[in-house]
C-alpha positions as CSV (number, residue, x, y, z in Angstrom):
1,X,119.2,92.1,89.6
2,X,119.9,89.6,92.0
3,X,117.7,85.9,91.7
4,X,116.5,86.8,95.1
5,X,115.2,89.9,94.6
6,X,113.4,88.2,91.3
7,X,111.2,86.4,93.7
8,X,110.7,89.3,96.0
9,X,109.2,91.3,93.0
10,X,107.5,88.9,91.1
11,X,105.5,87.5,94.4
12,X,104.3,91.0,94.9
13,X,101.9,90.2,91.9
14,X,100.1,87.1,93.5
15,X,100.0,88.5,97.3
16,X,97.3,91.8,95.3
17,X,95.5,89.5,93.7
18,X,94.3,88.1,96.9
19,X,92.3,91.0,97.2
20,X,90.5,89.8,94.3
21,X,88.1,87.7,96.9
22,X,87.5,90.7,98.6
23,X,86.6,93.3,95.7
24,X,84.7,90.5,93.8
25,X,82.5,89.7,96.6
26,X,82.1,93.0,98.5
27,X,82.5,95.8,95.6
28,X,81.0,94.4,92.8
29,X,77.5,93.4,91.3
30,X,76.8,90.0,91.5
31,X,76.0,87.4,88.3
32,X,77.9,89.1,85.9
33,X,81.1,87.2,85.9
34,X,82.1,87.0,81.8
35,X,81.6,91.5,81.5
36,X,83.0,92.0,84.8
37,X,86.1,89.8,83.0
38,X,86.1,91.8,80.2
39,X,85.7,95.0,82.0
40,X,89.4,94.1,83.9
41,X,90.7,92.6,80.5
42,X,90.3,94.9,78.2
43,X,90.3,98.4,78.9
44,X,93.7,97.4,81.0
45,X,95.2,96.0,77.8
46,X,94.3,99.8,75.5
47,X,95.8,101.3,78.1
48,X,99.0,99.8,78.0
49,X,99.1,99.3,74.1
50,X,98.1,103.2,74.1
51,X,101.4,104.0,76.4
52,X,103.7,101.7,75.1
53,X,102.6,102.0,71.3
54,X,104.0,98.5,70.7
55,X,101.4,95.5,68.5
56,X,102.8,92.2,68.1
57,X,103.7,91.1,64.9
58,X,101.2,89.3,62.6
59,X,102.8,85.9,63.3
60,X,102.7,86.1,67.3
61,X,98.9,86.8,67.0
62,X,98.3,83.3,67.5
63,X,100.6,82.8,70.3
64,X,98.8,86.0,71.8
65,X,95.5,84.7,71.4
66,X,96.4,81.4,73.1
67,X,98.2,83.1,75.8
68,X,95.4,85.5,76.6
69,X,92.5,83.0,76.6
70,X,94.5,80.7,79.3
71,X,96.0,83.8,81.2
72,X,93.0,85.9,81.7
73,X,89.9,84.5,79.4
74,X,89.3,81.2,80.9
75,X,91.1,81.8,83.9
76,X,89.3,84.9,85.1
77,X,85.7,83.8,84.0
78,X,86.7,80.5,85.9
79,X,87.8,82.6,89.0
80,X,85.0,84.6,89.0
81,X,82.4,82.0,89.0
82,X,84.6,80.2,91.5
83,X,84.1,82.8,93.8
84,X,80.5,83.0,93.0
85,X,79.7,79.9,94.1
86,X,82.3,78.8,96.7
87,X,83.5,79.8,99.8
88,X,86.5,81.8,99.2
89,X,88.6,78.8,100.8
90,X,88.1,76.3,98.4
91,X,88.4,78.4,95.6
92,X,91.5,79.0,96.8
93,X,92.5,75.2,97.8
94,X,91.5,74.6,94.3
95,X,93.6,77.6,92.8
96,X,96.7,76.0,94.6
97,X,96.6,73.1,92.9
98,X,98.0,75.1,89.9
99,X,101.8,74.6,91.5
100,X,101.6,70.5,91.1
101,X,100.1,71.4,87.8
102,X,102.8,73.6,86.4
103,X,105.4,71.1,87.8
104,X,103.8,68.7,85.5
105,X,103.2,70.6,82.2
106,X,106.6,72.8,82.7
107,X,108.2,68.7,82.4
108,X,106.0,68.0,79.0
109,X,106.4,71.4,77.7
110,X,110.2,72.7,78.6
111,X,111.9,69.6,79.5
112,X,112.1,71.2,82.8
113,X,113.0,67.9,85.5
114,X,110.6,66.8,87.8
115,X,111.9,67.2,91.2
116,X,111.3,65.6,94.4
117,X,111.6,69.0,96.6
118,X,109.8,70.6,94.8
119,X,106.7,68.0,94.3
120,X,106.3,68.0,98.3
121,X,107.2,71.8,98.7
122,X,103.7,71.9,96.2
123,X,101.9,69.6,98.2
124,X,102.7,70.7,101.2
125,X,101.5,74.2,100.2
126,X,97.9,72.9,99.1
127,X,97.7,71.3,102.6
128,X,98.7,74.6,104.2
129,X,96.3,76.7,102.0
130,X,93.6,74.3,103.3
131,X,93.9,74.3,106.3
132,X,94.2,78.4,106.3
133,X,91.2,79.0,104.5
134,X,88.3,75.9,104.9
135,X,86.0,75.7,107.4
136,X,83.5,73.0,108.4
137,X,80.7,75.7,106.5
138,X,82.4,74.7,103.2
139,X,80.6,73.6,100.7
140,X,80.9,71.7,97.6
141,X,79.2,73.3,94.5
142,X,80.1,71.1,91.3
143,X,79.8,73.7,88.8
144,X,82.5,76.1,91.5
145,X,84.9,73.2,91.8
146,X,84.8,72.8,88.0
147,X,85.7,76.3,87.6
148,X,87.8,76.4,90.5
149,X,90.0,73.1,89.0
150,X,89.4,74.4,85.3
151,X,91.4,78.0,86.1
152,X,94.3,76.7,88.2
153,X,94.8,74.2,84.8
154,X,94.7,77.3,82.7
155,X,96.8,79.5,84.4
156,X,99.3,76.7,84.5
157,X,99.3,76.4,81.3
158,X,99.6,80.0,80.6
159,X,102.2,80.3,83.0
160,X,104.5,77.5,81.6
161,X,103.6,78.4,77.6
162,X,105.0,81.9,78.6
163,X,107.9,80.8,79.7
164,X,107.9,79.0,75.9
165,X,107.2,81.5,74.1
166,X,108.9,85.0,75.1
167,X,108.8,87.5,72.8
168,X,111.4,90.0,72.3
169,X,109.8,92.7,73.7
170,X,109.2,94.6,77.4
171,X,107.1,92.7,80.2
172,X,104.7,95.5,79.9
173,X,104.1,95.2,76.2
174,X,103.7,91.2,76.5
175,X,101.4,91.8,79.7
176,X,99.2,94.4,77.4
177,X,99.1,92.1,74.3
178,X,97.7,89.1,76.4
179,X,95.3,91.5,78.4
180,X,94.0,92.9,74.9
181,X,93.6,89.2,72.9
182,X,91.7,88.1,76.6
183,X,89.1,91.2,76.8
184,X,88.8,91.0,73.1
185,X,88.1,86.9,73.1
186,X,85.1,87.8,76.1
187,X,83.4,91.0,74.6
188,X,81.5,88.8,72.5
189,X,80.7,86.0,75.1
190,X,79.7,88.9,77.4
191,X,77.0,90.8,74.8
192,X,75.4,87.0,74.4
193,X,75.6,85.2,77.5
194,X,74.7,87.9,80.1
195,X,72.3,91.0,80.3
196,X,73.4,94.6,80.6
197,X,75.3,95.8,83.8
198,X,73.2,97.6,86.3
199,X,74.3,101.2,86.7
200,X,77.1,101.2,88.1
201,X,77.9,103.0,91.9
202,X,81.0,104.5,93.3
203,X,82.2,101.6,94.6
204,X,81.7,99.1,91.9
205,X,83.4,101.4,89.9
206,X,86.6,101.6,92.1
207,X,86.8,98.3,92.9
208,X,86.8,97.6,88.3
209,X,89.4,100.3,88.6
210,X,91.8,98.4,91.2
211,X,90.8,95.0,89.7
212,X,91.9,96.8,86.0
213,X,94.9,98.7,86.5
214,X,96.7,97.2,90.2
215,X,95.2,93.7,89.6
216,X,96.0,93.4,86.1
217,X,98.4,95.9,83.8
218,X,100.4,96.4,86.8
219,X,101.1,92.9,88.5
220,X,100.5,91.0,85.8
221,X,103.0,93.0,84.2
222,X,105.6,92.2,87.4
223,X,104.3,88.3,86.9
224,X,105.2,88.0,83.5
225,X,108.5,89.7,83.6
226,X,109.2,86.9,86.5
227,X,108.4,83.7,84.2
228,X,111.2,85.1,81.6
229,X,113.5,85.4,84.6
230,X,112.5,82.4,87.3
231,X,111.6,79.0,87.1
232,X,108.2,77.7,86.2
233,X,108.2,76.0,89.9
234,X,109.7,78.8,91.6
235,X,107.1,81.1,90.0
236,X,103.6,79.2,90.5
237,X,104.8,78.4,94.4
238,X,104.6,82.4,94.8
239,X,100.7,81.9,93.4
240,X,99.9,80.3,97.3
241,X,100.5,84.1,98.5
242,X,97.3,84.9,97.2
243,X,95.0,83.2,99.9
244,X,97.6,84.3,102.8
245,X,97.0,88.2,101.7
246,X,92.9,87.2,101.2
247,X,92.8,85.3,104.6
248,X,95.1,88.6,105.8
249,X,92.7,91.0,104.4
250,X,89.3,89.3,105.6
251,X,90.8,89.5,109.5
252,X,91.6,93.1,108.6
253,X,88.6,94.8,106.9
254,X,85.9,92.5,107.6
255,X,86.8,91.3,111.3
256,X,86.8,87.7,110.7
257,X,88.9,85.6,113.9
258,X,92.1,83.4,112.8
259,X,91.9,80.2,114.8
260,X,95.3,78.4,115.4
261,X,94.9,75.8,113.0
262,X,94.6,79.1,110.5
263,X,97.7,80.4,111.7
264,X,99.4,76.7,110.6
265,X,98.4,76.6,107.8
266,X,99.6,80.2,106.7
267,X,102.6,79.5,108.3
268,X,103.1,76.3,106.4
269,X,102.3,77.9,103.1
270,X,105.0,80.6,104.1
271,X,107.5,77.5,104.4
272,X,106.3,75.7,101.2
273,X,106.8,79.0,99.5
274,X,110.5,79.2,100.8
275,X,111.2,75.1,100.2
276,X,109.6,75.6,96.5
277,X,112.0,77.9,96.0
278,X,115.4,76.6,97.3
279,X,114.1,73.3,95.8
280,X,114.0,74.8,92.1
281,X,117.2,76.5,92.5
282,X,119.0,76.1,89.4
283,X,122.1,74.2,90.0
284,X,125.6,75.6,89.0
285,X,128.1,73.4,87.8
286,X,132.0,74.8,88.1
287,X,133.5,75.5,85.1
288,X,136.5,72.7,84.1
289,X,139.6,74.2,84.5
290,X,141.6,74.9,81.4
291,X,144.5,71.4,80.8
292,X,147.6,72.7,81.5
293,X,149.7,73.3,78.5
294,X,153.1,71.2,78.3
295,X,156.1,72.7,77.0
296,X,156.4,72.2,73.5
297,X,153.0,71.5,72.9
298,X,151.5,73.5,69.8
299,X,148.8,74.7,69.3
């Protein structure tokens, strides 16, 4: 499979995920942002355990644990009360700060080089997602920007650690390991932190359903089969899809207006997306052609 149609796959995971602003804050019950965590997490990772039938070995359960508490633990509890408390746009602005952030750890961590394309393809993309997604009725919680800063550093870090440490094993069984050690690292914060769930209605219980199986086992499984194949760059760029399909989806199912500056900004994450990508390229170096042999030479 062509590099190209790497990307093309693996930034279908981020672009669903946008819809997590929608489903959080339209289709399910407010104030319970740890369960509703471990209610994605969890029975997402049985599930795929249960059809793939594959545990990881006793010495990656550390590894597994450490990957699922940045992946989804921290990361979803953070973007949950993010989106609590913030206007979806600067949780967002916040979450795209996770590119510069994975530039920077991807250096420490894989010796991956720092490069200047990519650095203003990253920044450039935070401007965009701003300017697509704030308004002047934003507002600036401290706990939300805490959370909001605090998951884009632990997704980074679970992106880039990933990349590190890559079992040999199928995407799907890596995605359901992590999903598993996340739910299983929240069940107990849930029962202590937070009270019982209201019952439940039809709609809560879809939108757990498409936040559990669409928004995690199955893009999550796509995402982490494109950090074994992609660069750490390359990949966290595609993460700026996810306010372009939330901004996408608020026009579309709750009628809110794009104003031109809006439309800039998405069109500017679009580009960043595209320079972020051409800008990690991998470069190839031509093979040296064999010496010539002289006559009489041995060998």
């Amino acid at each position: 499979m062509s590099r190209t149609t790497d990307i093309l796959l693996t930034g279908l995971a981020p672009a669903i995920w946008g819809s997590t602003y929608l489903v959080t804050t339209e289709a399910l019950p407010q104030g319970y942002p740890v369960t509703l965590a471990v209610l994605r997490a969890l029975p997402a990772g049985l599930l795929l355990i249960a059809v793939t039938r594959c545990l990881p070995p006793r010495a990656w359960l550390g590894r597994v644990f450490a990957l699922g508490a940045l992946n989804f633990a921290v990361f979803w509890v953070c973007l949950f009360i993010a989106a609590y408390r913030l206007p979806g746009g600067v949780a967002a602005t916040l979450g795209s700060l996770q590119a510069i952030m994975v530039i920077v750890m991807a250096r420490g961590w894989l010796g991956t080089p720092v490069k200047a394309g990519a650095v203003m393809a990253a920044l450039s993309g935070v401007v965009g997602v701003a300017l697509l997604v704030l308004g002047p009725e934003a507002r600036l919680d401290p706990v939300g920007i805490a959370a909001g800063i605090g998951g884009a550093a632990s997704m980074a870090a679970g992106t880039v650690l990933s990349r590190k440490w890559q079992p040999p094993v199928p995407a799907l069984s890596f995605t359901a390991w992590q999903l598993t050690a996340g739910g299983l690292i929240l069940l107990p914060l849930a029962l202590v932190m937070e009270p019982p769930l209201p019952q439940l209605s039809a709609l809560n219980i879809a939108g757990l359903v498409w936040l559990g199986l669409i928004g995690a086992a199955a893009t999550y499984a796509i995402w982490f089969r494109g950090v074994a194949r992609i660069e750490p760059g390359t990949v966290s760029m595609l993460g700026m899809m996810s306010p372009v399909t939330a901004v996408t989806l608020g026009w579309i199912w709750l009628g809110q207006a794009l104003d031109p500056l809006q439309l800039l900004g998405a069109a500017i994450v679009l580009a960043s997306v595209w320079a972020g990508q051409r800008a990690n390229r991998p470069r190839t170096t031509a093979e040296p052609k064999p010496a010539a042999i002289m006559v009489g030479e041995t060998t």
